[in-house]
N, C-alpha and C positions, 0 to 999 in steps of 0.2 A: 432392479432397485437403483434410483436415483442417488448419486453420492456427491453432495458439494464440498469439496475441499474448503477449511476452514482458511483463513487468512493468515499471515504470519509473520512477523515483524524480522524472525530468523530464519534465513533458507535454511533448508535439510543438509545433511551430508549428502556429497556426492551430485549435489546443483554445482553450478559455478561458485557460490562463495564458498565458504567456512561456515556453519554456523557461529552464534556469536557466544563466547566464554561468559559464563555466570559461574555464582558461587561466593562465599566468605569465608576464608579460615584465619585463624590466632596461630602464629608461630612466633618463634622467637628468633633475634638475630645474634649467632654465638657468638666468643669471646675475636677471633677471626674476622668476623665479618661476613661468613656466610649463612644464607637462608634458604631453607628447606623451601622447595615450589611444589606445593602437591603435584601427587602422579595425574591427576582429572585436569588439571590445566596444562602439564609437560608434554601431555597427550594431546590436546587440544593448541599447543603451541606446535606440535607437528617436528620435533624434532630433536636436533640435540644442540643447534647454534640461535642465539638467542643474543638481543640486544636491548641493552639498558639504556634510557634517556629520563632525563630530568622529564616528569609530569605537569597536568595541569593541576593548578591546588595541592603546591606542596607535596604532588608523589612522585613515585618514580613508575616509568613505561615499561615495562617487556614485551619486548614483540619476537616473533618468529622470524628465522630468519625468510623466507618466504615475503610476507605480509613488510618486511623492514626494508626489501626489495624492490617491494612494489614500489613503496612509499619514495625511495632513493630516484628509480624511473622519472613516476614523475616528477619529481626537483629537478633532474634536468631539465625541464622546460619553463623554469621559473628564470628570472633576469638575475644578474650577478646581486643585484640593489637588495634585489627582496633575497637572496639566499644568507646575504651578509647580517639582517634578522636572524638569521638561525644559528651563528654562529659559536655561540655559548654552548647550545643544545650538542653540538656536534665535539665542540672542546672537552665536554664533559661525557661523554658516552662509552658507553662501556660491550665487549661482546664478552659474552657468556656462555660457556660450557658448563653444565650440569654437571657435577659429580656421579658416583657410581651411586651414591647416596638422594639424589635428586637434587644436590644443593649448589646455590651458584653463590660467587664470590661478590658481594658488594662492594665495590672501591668507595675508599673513606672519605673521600670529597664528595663523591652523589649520597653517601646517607648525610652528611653534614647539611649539603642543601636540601636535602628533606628532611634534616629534622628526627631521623631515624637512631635510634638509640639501640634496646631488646629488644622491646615487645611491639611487633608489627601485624597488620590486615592485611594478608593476602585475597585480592578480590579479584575475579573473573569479568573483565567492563567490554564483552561486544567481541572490539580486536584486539584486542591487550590485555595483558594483566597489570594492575596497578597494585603499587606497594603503600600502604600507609601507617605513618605513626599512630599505634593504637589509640591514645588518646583524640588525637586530632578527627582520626575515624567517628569515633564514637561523639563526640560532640556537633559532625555535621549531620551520622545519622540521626541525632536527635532531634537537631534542626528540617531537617527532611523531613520526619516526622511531624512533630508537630507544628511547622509553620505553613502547613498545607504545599508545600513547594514539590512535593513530589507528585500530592495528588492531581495539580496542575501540569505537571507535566505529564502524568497517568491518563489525565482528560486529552488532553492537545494530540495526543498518539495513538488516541481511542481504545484505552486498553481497559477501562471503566465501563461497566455497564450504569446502567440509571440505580439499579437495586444497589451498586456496591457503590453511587455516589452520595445515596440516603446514609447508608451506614458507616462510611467513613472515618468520622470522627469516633465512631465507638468502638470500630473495629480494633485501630489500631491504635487506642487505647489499652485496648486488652490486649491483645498480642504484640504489639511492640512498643512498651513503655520503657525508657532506658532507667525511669527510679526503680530503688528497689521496696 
């Protein structure tokens, strides 16, 4: 029997990369400062040292330390000019140790610049985990949704078939309307 391996936008475990983290969870940010990281991403972060950076759009990054490493690598090959760009990002960073409890410590200047309050999205994005103010979440999901911007990017990355570009608009209609 002939078996074609399907395509995949994520290597498997145990290829050279990582797979890439997905997922959405609602948690809450306690009276402290800390936030529960589900165990499906702490796992998927590979560890127990963990780095915090101001986000794109208003969130915050967690990376493994691993993957944080890489990233540091290549910065050294960048020029002082273009490093001095990143400067902010680096001012404000944070490492993170998990509790016994799975929860890391927020420092109150990076939720300030995000914006973060309680009630936060935990989401799984590739190679990071991004943190977002639940509101802010749910008003881009909706925008994503319904301004077709996702499903253009759905298209561009070939993850649409033709039948699921007919139905589109009504799919997700019905499964992901954010009214009630």
């Amino acid at each position: 029997m002939f078996v074609v391996p399907l395509p995949t936008i994520f290597p498997r475990r145990g290829e050279e990369e990582v797979a890439g983290m997905t997922g959405k969870y609602a948690h809450n940010i306690d009276a402290k400062g800390r936030l529960f990281i589900p165990a499906k991403l702490r796992e998927e972060l590979g560890g127990k040292n963990f780095h915090l950076i101001i986000g794109q759009d208003m969130c915050l990054s967690l990376f493994s330390d691993e993957s944080w490493n890489e990233k540091m690598a290549a910065l050294k090959e960048q020029s002082y000019s273009s490093l001095k760009k990143l400067r902010m990002i680096f001012a404000h960073a944070a490492d993170c140790d998990p509790d016994a409890q799975g929860r890391i410590l927020i420092p109150a200047d990076l939720r300030q610049k995000a914006g973060l309050n309680k009630e936060v999205i935990v989401v799984g994005s590739f190679d990071r985990v991004e943190i977002w103010d639940a509101q802010r979440w749910a008003r881009m999901e909706e925008e994503a949704f319904s301004s077709g911007e996702l499903q253009a990017a759905m298209e561009e990355m070939g993850l649409l078939t033709a039948t699921q570009k007919k139905i589109w608009p009504t799919a997700t209609s019905r499964c992901c309307s954010m009214s009630a």
